[in-house]
C-alpha positions as CSV (number, residue, x, y, z in Angstrom):
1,X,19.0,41.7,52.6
2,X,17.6,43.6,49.8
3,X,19.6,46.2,48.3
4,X,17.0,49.5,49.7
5,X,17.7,47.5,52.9
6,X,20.0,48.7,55.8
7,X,21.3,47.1,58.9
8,X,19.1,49.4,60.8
9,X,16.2,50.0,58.7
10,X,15.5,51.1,54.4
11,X,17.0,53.5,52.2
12,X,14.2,56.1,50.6
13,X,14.2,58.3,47.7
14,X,11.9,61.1,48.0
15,X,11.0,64.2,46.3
16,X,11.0,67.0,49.3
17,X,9.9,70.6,48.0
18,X,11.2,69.2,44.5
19,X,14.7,68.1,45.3
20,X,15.5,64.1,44.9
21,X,17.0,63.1,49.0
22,X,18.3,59.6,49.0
23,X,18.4,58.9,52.4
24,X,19.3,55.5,55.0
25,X,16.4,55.4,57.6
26,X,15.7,53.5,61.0
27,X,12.3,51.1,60.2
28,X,10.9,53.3,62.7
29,X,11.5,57.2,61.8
30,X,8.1,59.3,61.6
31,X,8.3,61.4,58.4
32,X,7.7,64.5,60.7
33,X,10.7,63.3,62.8
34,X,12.6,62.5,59.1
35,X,11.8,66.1,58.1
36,X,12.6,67.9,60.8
37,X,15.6,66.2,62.3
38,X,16.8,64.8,59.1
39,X,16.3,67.5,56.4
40,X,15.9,70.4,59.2
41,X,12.6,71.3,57.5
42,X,11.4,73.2,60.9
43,X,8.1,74.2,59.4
44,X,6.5,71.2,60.0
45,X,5.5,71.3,63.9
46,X,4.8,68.2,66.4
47,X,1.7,68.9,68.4
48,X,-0.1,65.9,70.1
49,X,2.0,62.9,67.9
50,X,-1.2,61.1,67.9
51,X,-2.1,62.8,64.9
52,X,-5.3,64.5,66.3
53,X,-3.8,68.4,66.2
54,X,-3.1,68.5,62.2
55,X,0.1,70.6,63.5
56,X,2.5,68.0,61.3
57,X,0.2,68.2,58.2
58,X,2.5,68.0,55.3
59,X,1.6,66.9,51.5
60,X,2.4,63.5,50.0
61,X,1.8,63.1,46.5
62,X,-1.1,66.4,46.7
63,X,-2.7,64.3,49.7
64,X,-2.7,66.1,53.1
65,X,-0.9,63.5,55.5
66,X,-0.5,63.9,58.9
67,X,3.1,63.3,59.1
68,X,3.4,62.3,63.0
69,X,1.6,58.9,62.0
70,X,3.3,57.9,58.7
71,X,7.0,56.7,58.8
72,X,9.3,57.9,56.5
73,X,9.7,54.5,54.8
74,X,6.6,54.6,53.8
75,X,7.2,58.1,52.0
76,X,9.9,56.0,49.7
77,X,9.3,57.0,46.3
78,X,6.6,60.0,46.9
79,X,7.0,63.6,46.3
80,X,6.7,65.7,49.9
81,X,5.9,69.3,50.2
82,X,6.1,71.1,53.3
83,X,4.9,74.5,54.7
84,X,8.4,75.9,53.6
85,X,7.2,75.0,49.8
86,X,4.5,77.6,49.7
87,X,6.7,81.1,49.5
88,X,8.7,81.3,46.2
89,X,11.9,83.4,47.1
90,X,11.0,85.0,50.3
91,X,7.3,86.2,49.4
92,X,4.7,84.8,50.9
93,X,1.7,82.9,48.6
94,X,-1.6,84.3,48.2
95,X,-3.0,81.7,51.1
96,X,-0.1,83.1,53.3
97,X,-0.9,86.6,52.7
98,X,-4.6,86.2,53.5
99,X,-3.4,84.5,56.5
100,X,-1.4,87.7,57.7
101,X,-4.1,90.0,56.4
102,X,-7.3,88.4,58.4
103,X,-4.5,87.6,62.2
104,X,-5.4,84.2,60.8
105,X,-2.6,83.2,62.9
106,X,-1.7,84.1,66.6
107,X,1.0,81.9,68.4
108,X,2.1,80.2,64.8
109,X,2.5,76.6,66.4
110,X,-0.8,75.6,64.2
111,X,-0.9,77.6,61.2
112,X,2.1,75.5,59.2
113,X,-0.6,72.6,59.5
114,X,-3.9,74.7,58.5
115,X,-1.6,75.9,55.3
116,X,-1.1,72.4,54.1
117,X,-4.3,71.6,55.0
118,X,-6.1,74.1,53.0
119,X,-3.5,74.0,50.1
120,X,-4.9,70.6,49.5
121,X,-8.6,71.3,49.9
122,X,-8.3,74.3,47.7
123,X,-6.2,72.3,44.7
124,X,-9.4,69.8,45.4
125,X,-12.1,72.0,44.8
126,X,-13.4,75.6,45.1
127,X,-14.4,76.7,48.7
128,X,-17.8,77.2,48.3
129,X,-18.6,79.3,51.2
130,X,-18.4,79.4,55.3
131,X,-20.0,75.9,56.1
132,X,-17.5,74.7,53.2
133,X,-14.2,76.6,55.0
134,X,-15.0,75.4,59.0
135,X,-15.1,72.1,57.5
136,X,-11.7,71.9,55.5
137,X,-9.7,74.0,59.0
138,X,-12.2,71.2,61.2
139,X,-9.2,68.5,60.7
140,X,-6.5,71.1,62.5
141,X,-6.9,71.9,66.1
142,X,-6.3,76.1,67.0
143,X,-5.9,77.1,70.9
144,X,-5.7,81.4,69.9
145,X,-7.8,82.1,67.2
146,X,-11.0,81.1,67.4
147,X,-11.3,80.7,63.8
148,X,-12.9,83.5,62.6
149,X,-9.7,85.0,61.1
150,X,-8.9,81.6,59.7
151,X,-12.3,80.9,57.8
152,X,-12.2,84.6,56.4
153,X,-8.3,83.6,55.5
154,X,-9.3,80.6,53.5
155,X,-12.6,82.1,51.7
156,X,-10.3,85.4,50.7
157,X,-7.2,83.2,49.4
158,X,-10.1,81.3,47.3
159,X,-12.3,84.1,46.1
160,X,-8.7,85.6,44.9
161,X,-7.9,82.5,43.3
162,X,-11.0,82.1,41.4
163,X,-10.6,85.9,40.5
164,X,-6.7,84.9,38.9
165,X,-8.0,82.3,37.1
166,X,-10.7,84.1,35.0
């Protein structure tokens, strides 16, 4: 048995919201289940499991992951952020606030996953218009909104970035 090897499964180092957690975990943990149960990061939500919802999107190394479908041993040595990464001492991000400003979000089960999922796109590239936003939420699956709220969220929270970085 290898030394990062346990009875029951691997020991894992990652990087969660930029603290090291050196953790023993079963071969067969989901990273969602890791985060939530394990690290009682809440934020991230467990939808369909199948990883068709986008509800468990989380970040590994900048990459939007859906979380339900990737172990946590496969997370060894990566650096995780989650929803609860975005606000810096209790206030919200720009992406958040749009969120709140345009009822980008009704019931909440879905808008953790849209975060992350935009966070990524816009660290990618600029959102270049409407088309451009539908397609970067079209990964995430929404039962309330109906979307309009969200696309208007994503093009303010990336016209206000462009505007901060001038």
């Amino acid at each position: 048995m290898s030394e990062t090897e346990t009875t029951t499964g691997h020991r894992i180092s990652v990087t969660v919201n930029g603290a090291v957690r050196e953790e023993a975990v079963d071969d067969r943990l989901t990273l969602a289940d890791f985060l939530r149960e394990r690290l009682r990061l809440t934020g991230t939500h467990l939808g369909c499991e199948h990883g068709v919802c986008g509800a468990c999107t989380v970040l590994v190394n900048g990459d939007a992951v859906r979380s339900c479908l990737m172990l946590a041993v496969q997370a060894d040595g990566t650096e995780i952020e989650t929803v609860e990464s975005l606000a810096e001492d209790g206030t919200l991000n720009p992406l958040q606030e749009a969120f709140r400003r345009n009822h980008a979000l009704q019931c909440g089960f879905c808008t953790s996953g849209f975060l992350m999922s935009v966070t990524a796109a816009m660290r990618e590239e600029p959102i270049r218009d409407e088309e451009h936003a539908r397609e970067v939420l079209s990964g995430n699956i929404c039962r309330c909104t109906g979307y309009t709220g969200l696309v208007k969220a994503v093009l303010e929270a990336d016209a206000e970035r462009k505007d901060t970085a001038r």
